[in-house]
Every structure is written in C-alpha cells, then in structure tokens.
C-alpha positions in Angstrom: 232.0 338.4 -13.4 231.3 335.2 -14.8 230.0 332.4 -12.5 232.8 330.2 -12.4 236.3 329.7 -11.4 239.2 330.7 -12.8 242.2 328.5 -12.7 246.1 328.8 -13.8 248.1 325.6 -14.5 251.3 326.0 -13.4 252.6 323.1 -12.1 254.6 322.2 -15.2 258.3 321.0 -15.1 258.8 322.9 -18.4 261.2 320.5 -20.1 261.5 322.1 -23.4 261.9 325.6 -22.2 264.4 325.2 -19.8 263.3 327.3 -17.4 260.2 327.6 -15.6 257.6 328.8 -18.1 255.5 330.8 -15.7 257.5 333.2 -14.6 259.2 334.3 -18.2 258.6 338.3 -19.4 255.2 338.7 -20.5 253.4 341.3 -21.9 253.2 343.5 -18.3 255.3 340.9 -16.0 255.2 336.7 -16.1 253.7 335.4 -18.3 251.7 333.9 -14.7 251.0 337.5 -13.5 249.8 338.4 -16.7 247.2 335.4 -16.7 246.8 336.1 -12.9 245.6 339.4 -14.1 243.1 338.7 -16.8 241.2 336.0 -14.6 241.1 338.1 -11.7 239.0 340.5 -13.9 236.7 337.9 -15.1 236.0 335.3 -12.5 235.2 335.5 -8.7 237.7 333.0 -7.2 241.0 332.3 -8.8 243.2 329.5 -8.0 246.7 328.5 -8.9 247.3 324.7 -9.6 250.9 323.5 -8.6 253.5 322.7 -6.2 256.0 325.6 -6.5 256.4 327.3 -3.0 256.8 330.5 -5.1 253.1 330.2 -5.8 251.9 331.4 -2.5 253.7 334.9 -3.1 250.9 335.7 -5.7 248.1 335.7 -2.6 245.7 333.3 -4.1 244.9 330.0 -2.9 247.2 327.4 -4.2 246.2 323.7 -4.9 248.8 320.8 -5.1 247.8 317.8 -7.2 246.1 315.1 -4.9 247.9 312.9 -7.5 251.6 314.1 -8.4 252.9 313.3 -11.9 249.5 313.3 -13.6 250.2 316.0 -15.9 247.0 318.6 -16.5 244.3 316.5 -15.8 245.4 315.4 -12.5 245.3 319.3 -11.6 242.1 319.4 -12.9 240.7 317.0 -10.9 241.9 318.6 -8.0 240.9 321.8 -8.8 237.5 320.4 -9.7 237.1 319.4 -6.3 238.3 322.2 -4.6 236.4 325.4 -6.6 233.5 327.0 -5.4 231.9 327.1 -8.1 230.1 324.1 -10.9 232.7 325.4 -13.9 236.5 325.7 -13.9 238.2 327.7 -16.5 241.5 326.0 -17.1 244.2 328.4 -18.3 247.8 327.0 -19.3 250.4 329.6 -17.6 252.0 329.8 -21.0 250.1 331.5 -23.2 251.5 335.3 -24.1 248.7 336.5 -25.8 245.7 335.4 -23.4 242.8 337.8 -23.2 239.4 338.0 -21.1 237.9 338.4 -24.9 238.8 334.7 -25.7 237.5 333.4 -22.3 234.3 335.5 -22.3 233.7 334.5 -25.5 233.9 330.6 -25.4 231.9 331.2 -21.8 228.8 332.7 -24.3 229.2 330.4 -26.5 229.7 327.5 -24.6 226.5 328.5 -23.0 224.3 328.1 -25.5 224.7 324.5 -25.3 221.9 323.4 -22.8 223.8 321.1 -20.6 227.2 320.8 -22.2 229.8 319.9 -19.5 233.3 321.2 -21.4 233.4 324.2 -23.8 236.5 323.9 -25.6 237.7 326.0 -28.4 238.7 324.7 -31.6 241.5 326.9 -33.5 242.1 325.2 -37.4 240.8 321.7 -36.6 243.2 321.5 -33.1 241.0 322.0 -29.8 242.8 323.7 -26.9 242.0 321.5 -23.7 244.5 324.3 -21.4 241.7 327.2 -22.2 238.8 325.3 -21.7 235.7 325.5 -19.1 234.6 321.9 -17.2 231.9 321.4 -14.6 232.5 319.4 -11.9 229.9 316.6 -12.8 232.8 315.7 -15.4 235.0 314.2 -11.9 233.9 310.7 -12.1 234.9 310.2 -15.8 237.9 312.6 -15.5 239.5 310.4 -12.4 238.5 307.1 -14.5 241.0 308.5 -17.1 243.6 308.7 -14.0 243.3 305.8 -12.9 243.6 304.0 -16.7 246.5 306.4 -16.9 245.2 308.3 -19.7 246.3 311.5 -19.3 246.7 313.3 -22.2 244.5 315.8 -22.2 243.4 315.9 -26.1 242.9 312.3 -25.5 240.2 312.5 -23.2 238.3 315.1 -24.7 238.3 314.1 -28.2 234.7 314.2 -29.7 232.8 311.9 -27.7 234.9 310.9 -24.9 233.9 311.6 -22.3 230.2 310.6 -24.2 228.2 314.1 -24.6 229.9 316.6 -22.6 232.3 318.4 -25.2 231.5 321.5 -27.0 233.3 322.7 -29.3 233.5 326.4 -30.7 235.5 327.7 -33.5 237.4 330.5 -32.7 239.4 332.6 -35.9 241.3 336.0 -35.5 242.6 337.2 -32.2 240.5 335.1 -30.3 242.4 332.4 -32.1 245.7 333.7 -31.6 245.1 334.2 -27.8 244.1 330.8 -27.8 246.4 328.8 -29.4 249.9 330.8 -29.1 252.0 329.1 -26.0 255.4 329.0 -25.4 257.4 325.7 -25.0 260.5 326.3 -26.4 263.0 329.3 -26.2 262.2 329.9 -29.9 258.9 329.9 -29.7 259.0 332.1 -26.9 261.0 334.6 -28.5 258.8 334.8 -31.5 255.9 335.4 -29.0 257.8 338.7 -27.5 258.2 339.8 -30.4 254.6 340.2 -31.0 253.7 342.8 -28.3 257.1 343.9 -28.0 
C-alpha cells in the first residue's frame, strides 16, 4: 500500500460524451468501478469526489466540492482537506486503460524528488494533471487559483507555478497509454473499447 490517498474525480457533467462518463462499460464494469478497483489495491483510503447520489452506492466516502462549479481543482481542494493522509492521488474517472503500474510508478519516481509537492507525468510533451499525486501543503496556492478563477488545471501546474512544487516524469509505453487515454467523446470512447475488447 502506498502512503497516500487515492482519489476518483467524478463529478464531471460530461458535456461531450453525452452521458455520464463514469459509469460507461469498462474493461470489467464502469469505467468508475474499474478505477474504484485499481486504487483500492494501492492506497489505504479511497474517496470519490462529486455530487452524484449514485456515488454512495460504491461504499466509499464521498466528498462534494466545498465550491460547486470549480471544475477539478475545486475537488481537489476539497479532497486535500478531507484525506488522511499528506498525498492525494487524483485519478480522472475516464480513463479505460488505468493501471496500478502507472500510479506506482510515478509514486517511485515522484519520490525521488526530496520535497517535491506534485508528481505529475508527462506523456509526449503534455503533462496529465487528472493522474497526478499533490500533498496537502499545496492548499494555500491551490485555493489562491480559486479564488482568481484560474481553474484549469494544466494552467496551474505548468512548470513553475505553483513556484517549485512540480515534478515531472516521463512516462513512454503502457505506462503512457494508461495515462493519457480518456474518453470524452462517443468516438473516442469507442476506439478505447476496442482496445481491450
């Protein structure tokens, strides 16, 4: 077990897809069980971040956003407050081909980084703010962002900002594949099945 938190975002209103994203077919069941599945064998608490009362059927504890409409980051701030442990891992519900090999491996590498407050992977120059770890000493400068209403996520962690808390790994292969493929669209969710179909 890693000693962190493990968190699912699933409080998008999934726009794009049509339908809510975290409950689609994934590889076993939704794409959320799935998730569920792999964090519950890495982490010692998992929490879902959202307002759907289907959440609660999953029995893990389930955090609305202190701020509504916030997007991402205003989950992670609440989730930030609310783990028990320093780091969150942040896990976008949409992600077909997520694996504990991609987590555990940014959590080792991340790790080697004396002090580094985010580890987040870098896929072919893109980083990937939705599988990412923070610690909670990230809060002040996270709910600054709120508050200024920058939310976009790859905003507020590009290199730099916040000032020396990012680390970036570069992740290839697989661990690049489970990493970087989400779903947003009915296409691109169909080209997804098709992978471990």
């Amino acid at each position: 077990m890693l000693p962190a938190t493990g968190v699912v975002l699933a409080g998008g209103r999934s726009r794009r897809m049509g339908r809510d994203k975290a409950f689609l077919p994934g590889r076993e069941k939704t794409l959320l069980e799935d998730t569920l599945k792999v964090l519950s064998g890495l982490f010692p608490e998992v929490l879902l971040s959202g307002g759907d009362p289907r959440l609660a059927a999953y029995g893990y504890r389930v955090l609305a956003d202190e701020v509504p409409d916030q997007g991402p980051l205003g989950g992670l701030c609440t989730v930030l407050k609310a783990a028990a442990y320093d780091y969150v891992f942040l896990a976008a519900c949409d992600l077909p081909l997520f694996s504990a090999a991609a987590v555990s491996e940014l959590w080792l590498r991340g790790r080697e980084t004396p002090g580094a407050l985010a580890f987040i992977p870098k896929t072919t120059g893109l980083t990937h703010p939705l599988h990412a770890f923070y610690h909670r000493d990230l809060l002040p400068a996270l709910e600054d962002n709120l508050r200024r209403g920058q939310l976009k996520m790859r905003q507020v962690f590009a290199a730099g900002s916040p000032a020396d808390v990012l680390c970036l790994a570069p992740f290839t292969g697989e661990l690049a594949a489970a990493i970087s493929t989400n779903v947003n669209t009915p296409q691109e969710w169909a080209a997804a099945r098709a992978l471990f179909s």
